[in-house]
VMD Tcl script that builds the backbone (N, CA, C; Angstrom):
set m [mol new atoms 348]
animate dup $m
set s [atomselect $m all]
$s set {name element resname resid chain x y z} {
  {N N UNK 1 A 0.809 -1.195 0.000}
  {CA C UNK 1 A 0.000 0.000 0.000}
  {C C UNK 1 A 0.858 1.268 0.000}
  {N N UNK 2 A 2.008 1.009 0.863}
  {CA C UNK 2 A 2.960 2.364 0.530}
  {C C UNK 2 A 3.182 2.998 -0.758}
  {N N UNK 3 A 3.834 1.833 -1.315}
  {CA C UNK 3 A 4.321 1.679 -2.791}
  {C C UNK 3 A 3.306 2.123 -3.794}
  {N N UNK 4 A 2.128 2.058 -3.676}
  {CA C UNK 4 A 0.951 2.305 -4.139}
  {C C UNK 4 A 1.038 3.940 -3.786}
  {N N UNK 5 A 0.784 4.669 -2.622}
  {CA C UNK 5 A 0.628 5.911 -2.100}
  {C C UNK 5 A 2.032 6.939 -2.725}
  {N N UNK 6 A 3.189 6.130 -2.889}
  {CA C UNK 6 A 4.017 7.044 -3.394}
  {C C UNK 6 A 3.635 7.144 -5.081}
  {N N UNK 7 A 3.268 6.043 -5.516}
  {CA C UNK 7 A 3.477 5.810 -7.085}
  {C C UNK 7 A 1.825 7.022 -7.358}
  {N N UNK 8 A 1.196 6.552 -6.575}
  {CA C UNK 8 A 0.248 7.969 -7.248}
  {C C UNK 8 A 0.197 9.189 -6.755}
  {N N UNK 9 A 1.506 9.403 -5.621}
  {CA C UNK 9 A 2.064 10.826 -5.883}
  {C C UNK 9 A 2.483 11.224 -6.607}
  {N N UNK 10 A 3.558 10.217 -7.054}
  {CA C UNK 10 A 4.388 10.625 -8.691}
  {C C UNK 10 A 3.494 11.023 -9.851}
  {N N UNK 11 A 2.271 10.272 -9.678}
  {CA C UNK 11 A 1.177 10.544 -11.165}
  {C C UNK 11 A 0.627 11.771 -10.914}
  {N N UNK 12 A 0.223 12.092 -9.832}
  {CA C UNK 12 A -0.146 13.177 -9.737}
  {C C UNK 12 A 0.462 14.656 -9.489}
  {N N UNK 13 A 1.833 14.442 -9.168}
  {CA C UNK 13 A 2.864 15.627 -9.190}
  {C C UNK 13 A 3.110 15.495 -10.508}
  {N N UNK 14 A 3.169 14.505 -11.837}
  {CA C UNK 14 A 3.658 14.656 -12.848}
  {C C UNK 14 A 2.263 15.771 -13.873}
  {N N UNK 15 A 1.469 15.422 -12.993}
  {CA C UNK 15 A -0.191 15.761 -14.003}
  {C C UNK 15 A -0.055 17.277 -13.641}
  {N N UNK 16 A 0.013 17.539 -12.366}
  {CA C UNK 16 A 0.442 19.054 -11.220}
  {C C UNK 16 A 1.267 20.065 -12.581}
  {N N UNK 17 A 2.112 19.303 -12.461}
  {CA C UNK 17 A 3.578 20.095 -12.982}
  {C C UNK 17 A 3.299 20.573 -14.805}
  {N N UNK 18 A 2.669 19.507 -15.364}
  {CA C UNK 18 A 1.656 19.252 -16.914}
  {C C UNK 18 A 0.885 20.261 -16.833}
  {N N UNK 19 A 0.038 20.757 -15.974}
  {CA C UNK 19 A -0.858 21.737 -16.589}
  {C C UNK 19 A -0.354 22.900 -15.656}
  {N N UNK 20 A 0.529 23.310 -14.587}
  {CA C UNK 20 A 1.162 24.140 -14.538}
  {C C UNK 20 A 2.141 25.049 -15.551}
  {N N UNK 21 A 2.683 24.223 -16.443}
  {CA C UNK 21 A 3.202 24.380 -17.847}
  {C C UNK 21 A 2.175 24.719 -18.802}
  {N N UNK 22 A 1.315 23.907 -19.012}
  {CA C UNK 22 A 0.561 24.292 -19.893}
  {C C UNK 22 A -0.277 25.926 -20.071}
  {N N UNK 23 A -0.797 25.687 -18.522}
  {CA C UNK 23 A -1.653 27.420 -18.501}
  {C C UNK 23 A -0.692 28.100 -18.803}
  {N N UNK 24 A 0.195 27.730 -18.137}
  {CA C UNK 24 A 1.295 29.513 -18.438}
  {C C UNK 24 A 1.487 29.271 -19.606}
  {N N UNK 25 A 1.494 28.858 -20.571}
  {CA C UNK 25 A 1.592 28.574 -22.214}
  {C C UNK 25 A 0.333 29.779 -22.689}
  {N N UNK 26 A -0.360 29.118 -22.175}
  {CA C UNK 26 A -2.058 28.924 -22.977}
  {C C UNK 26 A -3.009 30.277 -22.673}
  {N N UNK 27 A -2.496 30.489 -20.887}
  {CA C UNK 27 A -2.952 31.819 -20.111}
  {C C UNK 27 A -2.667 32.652 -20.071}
  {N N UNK 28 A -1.570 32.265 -19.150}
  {CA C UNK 28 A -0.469 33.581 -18.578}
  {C C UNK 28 A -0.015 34.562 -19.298}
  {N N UNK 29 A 1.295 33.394 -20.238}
  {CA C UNK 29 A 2.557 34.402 -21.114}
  {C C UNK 29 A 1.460 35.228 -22.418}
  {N N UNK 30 A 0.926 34.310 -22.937}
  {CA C UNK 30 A -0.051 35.174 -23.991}
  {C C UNK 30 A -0.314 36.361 -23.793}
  {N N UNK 31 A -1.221 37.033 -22.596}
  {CA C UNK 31 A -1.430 38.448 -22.211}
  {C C UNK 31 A -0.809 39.037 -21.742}
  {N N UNK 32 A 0.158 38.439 -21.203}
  {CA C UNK 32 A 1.275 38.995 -20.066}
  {C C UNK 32 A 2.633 40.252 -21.176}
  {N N UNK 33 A 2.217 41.654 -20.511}
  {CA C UNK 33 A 2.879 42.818 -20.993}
  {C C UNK 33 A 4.629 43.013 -19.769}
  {N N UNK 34 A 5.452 42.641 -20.523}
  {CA C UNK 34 A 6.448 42.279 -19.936}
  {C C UNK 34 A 7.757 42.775 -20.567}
  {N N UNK 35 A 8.194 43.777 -20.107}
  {CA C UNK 35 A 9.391 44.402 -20.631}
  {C C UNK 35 A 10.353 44.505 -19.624}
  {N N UNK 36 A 11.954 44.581 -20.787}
  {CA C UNK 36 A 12.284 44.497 -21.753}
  {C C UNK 36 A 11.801 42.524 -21.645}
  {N N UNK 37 A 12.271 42.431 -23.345}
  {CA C UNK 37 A 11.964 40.999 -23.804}
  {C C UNK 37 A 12.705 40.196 -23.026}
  {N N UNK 38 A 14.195 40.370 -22.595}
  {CA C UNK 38 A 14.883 38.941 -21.933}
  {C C UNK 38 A 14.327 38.951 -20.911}
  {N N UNK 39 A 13.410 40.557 -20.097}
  {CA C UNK 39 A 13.582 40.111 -18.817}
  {C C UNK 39 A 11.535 38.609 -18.413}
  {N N UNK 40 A 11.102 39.262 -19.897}
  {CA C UNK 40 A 9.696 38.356 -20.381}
  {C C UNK 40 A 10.275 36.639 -20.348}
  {N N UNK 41 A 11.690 36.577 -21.179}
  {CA C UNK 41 A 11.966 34.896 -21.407}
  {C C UNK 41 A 12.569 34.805 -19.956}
  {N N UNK 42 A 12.946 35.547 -19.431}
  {CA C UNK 42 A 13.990 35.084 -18.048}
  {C C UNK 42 A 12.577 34.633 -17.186}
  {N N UNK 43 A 11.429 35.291 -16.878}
  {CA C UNK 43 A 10.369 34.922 -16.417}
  {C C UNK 43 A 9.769 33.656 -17.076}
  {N N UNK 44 A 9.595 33.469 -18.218}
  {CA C UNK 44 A 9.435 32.126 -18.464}
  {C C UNK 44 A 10.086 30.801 -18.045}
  {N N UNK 45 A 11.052 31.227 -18.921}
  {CA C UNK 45 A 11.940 29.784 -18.086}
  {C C UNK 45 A 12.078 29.488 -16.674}
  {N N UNK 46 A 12.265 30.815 -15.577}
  {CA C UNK 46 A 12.087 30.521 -14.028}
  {C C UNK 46 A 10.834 29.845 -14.425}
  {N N UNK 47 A 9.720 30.402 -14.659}
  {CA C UNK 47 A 8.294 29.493 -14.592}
  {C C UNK 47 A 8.120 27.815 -14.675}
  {N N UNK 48 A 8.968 28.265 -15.700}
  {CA C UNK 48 A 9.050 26.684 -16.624}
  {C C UNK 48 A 9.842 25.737 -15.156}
  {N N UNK 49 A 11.059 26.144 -15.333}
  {CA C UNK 49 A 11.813 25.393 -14.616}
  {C C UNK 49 A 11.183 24.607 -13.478}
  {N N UNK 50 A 10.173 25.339 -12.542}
  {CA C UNK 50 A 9.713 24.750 -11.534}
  {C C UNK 50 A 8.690 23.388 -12.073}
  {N N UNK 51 A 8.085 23.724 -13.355}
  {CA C UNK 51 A 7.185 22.600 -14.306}
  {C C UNK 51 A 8.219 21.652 -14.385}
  {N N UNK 52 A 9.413 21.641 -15.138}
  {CA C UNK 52 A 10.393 20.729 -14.626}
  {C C UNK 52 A 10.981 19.679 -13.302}
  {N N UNK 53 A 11.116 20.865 -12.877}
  {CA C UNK 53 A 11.389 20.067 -11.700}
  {C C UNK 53 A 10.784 19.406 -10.643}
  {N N UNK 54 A 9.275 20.005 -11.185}
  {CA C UNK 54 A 7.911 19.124 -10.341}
  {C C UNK 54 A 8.095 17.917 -11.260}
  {N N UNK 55 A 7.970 17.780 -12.405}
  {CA C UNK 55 A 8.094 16.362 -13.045}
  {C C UNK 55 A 9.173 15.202 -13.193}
  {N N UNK 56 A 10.178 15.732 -12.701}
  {CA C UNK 56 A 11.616 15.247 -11.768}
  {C C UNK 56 A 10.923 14.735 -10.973}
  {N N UNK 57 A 10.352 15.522 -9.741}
  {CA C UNK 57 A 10.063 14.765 -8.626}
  {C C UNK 57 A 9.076 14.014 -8.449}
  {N N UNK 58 A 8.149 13.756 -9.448}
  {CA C UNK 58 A 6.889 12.856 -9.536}
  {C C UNK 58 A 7.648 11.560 -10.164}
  {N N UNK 59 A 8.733 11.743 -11.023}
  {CA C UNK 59 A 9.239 10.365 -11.375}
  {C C UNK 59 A 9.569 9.826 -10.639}
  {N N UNK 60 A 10.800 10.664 -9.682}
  {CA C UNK 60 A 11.440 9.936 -8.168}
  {C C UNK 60 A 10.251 9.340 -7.283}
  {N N UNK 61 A 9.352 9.498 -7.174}
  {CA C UNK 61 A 8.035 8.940 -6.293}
  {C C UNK 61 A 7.741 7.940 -6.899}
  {N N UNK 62 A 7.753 7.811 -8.213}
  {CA C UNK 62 A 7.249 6.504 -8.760}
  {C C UNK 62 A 8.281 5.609 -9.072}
  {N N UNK 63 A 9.342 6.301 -8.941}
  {CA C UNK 63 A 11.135 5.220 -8.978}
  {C C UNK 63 A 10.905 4.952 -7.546}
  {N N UNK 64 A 10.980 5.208 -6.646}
  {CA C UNK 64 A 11.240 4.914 -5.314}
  {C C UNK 64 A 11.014 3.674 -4.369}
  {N N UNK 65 A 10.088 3.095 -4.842}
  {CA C UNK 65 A 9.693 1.389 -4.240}
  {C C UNK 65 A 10.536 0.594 -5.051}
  {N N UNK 66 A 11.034 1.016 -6.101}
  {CA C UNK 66 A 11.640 0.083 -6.895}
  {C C UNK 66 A 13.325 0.162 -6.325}
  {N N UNK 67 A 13.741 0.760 -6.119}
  {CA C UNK 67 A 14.800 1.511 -5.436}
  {C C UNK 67 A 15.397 0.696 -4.056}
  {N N UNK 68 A 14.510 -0.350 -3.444}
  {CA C UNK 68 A 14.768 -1.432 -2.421}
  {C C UNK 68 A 15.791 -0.625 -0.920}
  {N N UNK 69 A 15.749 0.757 -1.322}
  {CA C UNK 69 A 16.601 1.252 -0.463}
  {C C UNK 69 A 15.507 2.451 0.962}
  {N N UNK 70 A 16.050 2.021 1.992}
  {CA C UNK 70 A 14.962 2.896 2.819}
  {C C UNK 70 A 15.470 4.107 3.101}
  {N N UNK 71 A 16.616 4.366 2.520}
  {CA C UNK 71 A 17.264 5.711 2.977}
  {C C UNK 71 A 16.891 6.553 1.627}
  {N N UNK 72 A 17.159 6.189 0.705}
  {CA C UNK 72 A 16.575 6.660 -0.530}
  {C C UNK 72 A 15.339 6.890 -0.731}
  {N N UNK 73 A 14.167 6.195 -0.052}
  {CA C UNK 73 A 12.795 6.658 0.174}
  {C C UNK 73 A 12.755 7.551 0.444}
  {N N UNK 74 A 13.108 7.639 1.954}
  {CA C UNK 74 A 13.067 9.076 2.883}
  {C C UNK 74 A 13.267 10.522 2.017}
  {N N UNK 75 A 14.528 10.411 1.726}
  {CA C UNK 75 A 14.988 11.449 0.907}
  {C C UNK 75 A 14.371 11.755 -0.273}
  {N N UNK 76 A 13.977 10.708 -0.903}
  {CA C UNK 76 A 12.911 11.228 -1.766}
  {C C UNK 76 A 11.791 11.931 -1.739}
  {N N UNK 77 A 11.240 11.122 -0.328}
  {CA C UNK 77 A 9.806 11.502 0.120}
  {C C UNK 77 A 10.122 13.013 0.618}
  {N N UNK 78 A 11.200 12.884 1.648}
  {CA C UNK 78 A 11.695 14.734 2.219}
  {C C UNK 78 A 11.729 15.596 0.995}
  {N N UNK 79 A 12.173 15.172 0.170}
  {CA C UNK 79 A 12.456 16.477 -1.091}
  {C C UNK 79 A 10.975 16.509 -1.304}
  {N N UNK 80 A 10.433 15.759 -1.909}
  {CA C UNK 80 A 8.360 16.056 -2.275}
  {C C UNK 80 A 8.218 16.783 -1.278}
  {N N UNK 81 A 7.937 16.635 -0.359}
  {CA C UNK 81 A 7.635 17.181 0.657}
  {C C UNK 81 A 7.767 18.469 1.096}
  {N N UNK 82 A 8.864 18.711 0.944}
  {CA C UNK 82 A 9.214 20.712 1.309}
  {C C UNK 82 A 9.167 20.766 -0.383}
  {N N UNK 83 A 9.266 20.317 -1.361}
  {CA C UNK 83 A 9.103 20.978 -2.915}
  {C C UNK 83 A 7.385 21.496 -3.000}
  {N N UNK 84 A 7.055 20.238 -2.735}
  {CA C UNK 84 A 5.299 20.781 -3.038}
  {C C UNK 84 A 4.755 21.134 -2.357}
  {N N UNK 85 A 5.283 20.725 -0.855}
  {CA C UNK 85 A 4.581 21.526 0.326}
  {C C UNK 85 A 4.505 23.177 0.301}
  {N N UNK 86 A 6.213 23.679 -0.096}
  {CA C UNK 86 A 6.551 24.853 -0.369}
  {C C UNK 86 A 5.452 25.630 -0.989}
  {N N UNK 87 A 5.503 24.704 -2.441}
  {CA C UNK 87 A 4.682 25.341 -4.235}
  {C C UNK 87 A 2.978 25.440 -3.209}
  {N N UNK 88 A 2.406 24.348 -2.631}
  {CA C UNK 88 A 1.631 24.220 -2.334}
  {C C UNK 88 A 0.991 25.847 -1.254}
  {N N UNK 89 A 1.510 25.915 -0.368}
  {CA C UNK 89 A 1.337 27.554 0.390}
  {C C UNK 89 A 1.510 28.347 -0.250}
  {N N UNK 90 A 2.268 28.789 -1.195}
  {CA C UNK 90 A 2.848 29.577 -1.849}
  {C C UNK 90 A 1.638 29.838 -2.335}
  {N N UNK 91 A 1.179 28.960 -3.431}
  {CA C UNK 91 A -0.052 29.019 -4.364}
  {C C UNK 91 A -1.554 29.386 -3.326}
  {N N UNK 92 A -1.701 28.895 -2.060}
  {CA C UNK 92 A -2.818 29.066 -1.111}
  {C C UNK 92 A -2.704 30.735 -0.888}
  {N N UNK 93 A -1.443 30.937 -0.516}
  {CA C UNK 93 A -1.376 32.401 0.060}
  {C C UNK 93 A -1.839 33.473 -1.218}
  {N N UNK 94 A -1.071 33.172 -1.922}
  {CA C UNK 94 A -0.823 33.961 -3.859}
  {C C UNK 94 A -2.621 34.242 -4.252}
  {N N UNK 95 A -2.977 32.976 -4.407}
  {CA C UNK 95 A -4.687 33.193 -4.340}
  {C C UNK 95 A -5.658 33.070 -3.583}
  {N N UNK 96 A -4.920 32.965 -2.228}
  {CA C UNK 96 A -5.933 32.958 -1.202}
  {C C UNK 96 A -7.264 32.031 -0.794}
  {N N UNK 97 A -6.342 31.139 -1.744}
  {CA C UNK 97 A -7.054 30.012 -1.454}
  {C C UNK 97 A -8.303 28.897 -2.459}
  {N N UNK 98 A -8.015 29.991 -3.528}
  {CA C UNK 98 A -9.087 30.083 -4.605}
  {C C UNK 98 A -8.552 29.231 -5.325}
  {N N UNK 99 A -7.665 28.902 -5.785}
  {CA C UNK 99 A -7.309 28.286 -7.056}
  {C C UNK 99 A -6.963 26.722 -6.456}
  {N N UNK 100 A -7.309 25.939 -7.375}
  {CA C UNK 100 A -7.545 24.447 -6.970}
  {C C UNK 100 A -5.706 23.993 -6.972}
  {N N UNK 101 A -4.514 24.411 -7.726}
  {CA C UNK 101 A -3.833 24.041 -7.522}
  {C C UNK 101 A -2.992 23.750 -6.577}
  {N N UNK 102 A -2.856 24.365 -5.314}
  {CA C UNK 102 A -2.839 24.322 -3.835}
  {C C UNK 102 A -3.073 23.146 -3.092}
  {N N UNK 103 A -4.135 22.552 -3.694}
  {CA C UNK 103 A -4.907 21.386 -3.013}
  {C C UNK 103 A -4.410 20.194 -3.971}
  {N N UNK 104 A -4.357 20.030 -4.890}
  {CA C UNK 104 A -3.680 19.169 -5.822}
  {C C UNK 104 A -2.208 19.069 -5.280}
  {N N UNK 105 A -1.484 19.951 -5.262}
  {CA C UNK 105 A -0.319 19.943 -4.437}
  {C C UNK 105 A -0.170 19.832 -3.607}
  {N N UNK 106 A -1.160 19.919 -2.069}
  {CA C UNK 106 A -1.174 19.214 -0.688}
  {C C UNK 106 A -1.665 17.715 -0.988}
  {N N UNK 107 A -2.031 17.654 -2.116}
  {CA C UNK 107 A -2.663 15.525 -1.944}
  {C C UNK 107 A -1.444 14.779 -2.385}
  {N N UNK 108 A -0.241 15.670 -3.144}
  {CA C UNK 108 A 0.701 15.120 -3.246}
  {C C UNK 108 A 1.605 14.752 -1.958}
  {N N UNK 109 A 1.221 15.502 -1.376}
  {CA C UNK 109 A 2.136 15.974 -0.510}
  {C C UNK 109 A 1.622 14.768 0.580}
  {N N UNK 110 A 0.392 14.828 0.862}
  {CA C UNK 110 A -0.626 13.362 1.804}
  {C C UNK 110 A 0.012 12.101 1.578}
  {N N UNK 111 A 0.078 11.798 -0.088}
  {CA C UNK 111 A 0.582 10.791 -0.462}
  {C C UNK 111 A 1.670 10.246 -0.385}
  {N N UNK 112 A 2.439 11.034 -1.303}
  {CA C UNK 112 A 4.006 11.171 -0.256}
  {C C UNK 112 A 4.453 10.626 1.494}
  {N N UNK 113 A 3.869 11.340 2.283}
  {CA C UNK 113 A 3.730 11.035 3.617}
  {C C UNK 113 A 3.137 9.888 3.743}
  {N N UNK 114 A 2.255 9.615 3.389}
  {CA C UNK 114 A 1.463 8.236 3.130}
  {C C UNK 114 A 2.643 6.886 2.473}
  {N N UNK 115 A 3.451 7.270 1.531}
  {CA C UNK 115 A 4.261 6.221 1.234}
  {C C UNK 115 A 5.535 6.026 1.729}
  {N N UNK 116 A 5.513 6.663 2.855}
  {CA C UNK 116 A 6.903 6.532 3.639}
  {C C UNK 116 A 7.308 5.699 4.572}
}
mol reanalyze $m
mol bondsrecalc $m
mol representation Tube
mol addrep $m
């Protein structure tokens, strides 16, 4: 059941991180009046990067039972944990609570804890 609780953290930090990328594609950068231009792409890519590196860490959740190692869990599970926990407040405070991504990012975060 652990193994289970981490592996659909990973699916769901990977889905998190997927349409975090996507809106800012589709939403954000489109309307977004942003000068000069590098300082518009320098804001993207920070954006991006975190879409990245949420999907880094949804793989490690779903590598991690396979991994036979209990120290390597932990550490896996610790990094999810302050990564999305972090993204997760961040996003609660930012919209105050309104926007569903917050909560998608605390069930990662359940799960995670749940597969440890």
């Amino acid at each position: 059941m652990r193994d289970l609780a981490l592996q659909a953290a990973g699916v769901l930090a990977i889905a998190v991180a997927l349409m975090h990328g996507v809106i800012a594609e589709r939403r954000v950068f489109p309307g977004a009046r942003i000068e000069p231009g590098w300082t518009r792409r320098l804001l993207r890519m920070v954006w991006q990067a975190s879409t990245v590196d949420w999907v880094v860490v949804g793989a490690l959740l779903i590598a991690a039972p396979g991994l036979d190692s209990p120290t390597a869990r932990q550490w896996i599970v610790g990094a999810a944990v302050v990564i999305y926990g972090y993204a997760a407040a961040g996003n609660a405070m930012a919209t105050r609570g309104r926007h569903v991504g917050w909560v998608l990012m605390a069930v990662v975060v359940a799960l995670a804890l749940a597969g440890l």
